[in-house]
N, C-alpha and C positions, 0 to 999 in steps of 0.2 A: 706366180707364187714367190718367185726368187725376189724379183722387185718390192714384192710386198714387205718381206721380210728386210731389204734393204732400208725401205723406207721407215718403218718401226723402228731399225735401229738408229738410225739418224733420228728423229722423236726423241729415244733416248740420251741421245746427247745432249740434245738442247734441253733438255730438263735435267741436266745435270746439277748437280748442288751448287749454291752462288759460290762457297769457299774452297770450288776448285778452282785451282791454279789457271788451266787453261780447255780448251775445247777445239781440238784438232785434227786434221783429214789426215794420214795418210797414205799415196797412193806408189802402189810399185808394181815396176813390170821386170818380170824376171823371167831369162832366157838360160836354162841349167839341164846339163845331159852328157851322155857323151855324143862324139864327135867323129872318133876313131880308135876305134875295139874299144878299151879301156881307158882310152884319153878323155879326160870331162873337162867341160867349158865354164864357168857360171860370169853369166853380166846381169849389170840389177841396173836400174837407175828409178831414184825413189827423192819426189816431191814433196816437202812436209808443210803443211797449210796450216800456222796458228795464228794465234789473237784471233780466238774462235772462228778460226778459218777462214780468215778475210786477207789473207796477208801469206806470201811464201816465204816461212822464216828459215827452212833449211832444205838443199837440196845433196843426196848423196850420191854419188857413183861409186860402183863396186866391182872388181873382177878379179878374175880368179883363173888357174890353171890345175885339174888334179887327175886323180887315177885310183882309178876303181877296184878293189881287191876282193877277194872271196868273199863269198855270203854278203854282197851289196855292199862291202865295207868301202865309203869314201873319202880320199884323201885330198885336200886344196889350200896352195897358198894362193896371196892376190896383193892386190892394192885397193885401199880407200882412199876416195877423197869426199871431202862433206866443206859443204859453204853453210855458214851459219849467219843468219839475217836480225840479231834477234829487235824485238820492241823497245828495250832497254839495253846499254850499252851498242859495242862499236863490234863491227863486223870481225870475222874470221874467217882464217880457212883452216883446217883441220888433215892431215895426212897419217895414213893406219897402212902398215904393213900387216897380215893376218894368216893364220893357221888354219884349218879345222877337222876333224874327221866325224863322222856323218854316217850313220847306221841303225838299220831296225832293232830296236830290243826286244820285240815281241811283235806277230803277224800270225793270222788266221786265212784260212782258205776264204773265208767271207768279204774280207777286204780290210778289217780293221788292223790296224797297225799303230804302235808304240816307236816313234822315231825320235833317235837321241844326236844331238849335234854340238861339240864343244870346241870353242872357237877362241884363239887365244888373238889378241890384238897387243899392238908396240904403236902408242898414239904418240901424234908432236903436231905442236901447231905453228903455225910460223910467227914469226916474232919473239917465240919463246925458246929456253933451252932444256928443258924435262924430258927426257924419254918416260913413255906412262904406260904402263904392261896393266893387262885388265882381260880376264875370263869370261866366257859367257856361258852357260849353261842352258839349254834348249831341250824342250822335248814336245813332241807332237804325237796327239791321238787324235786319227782322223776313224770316222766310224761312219762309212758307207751303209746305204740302209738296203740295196737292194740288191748286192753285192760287189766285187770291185770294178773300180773304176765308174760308177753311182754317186747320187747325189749323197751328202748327209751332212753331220755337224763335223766342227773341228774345235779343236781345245789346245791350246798353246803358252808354255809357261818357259819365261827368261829369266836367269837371275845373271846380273854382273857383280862381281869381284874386282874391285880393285889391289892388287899388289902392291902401292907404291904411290907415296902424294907426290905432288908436282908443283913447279912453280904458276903453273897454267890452269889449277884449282882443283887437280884430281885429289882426292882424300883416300888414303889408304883404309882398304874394309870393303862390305858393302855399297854398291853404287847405285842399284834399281834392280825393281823388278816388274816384269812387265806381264802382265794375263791376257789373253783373249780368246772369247767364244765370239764363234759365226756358225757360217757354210758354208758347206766347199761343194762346187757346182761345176762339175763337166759342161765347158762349150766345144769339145772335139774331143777325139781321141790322145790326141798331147798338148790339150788344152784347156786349165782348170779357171775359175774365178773364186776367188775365196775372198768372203767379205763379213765383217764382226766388228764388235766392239773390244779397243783394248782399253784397260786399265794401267799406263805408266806411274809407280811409285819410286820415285827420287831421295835418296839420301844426302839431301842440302845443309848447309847452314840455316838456324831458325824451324820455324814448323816444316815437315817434310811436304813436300808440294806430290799433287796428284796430275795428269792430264790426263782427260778424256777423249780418246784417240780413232776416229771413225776409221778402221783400217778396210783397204782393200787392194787387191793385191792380182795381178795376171798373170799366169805360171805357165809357160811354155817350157816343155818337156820338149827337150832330146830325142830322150830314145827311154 
């Protein structure tokens, strides 16, 4: 059934409207927990497949160091790096120093949960000299249907804030907002598969571009 539901959603992509921007995979494997009592880890590395996913236009790495406080409250700084590949124009590479703290706003004995995560990024690229400060705003309901740690849907909503234009093309304001529904599908005990369609909306110069984003995603839990 999970496959099934994979496969519709890719369907859905490919039928996306012609006057989207792009049609894109997604894929990341994420290893996040703690480690040692209170000491948490997080490493990500995330392959981004566009020109309707024929092509690896960006690849990111991400890690982190933090520490967990009462009532689940998590704290982590890290380092970004991202290679940008794109179809037009000349390559990049990208460097984020990053903030964030990370906690339930709301949980049920059943398993559903309301998680909020706000992430502050310090972006530079190389070649250029702008430091670029940008927000993010995260939140997640995941809604287990047969109680926790079960299968069900997830619903996941991004907005980025830019602070400050730059010489490297950031625009002060609004940057994107990103949406996605899927499911989130236990293959172990600290080990989820979650896979949906996202919706990325860009605030560019000219008409705002959309990409249609096949996300999926490997969650290796800690602890």
């Amino acid at each position: 059934m999970m496959m099934s539901r994979i496969f519709l959603l890719s369907a859905l992509l490919l039928a996306a409207p012609s006057n989207a921007q792009d049609v894109q995979s997604w894929n990341t494997l994420l290893v996040q927990g703690p480690i040692d009592g209170k000491l948490l880890l997080w490493a990500e590395l995330q392959p981004r497949f566009t020109n309707d996913g024929d092509r690896l236009g960006q690849i990111v790495a991400r890690g982190a160091i933090g520490v967990r406080t009462k009532n689940d409250i998590d704290f982590h700084a890290g380092y970004h790096f991202q290679h940008n590949n794109p179809v037009r124009g000349a390559n990049s590479d990208e460097h984020r120093l990053w903030q964030q703290v990370m906690g339930p706003v709301y949980r049920r004995k059943d398993g559903l949960a309301l998680i909020t995560r706000w992430r502050l990024e310090e972006r530079s690229f190389e070649g250029a000299n702008d430091l670029g400060w940008r927000l993010r705003m995260f939140w997640r309901l995941q809604t287990p249907l047969k109680g926790p740690g079960t299968a069900g849907p997830l619903l996941i909503s991004e907005t980025f804030l830019a602070f400050n234009s730059t010489d490297w093309g950031a625009r002060r304001g609004f940057d994107q907002q990103r949406l996605f529904g899927g499911w989130l599908q236990p293959l172990g005990k600290r080990l989820n598969l979650e896979a949906g369609y996202m919706y990325q909306h860009l605030n560019r110069p000219g008409p705002d571009p959309g990409n249609h984003i096949l996300n999926i995603t490997l969650n290796r839990r800690l602890g």
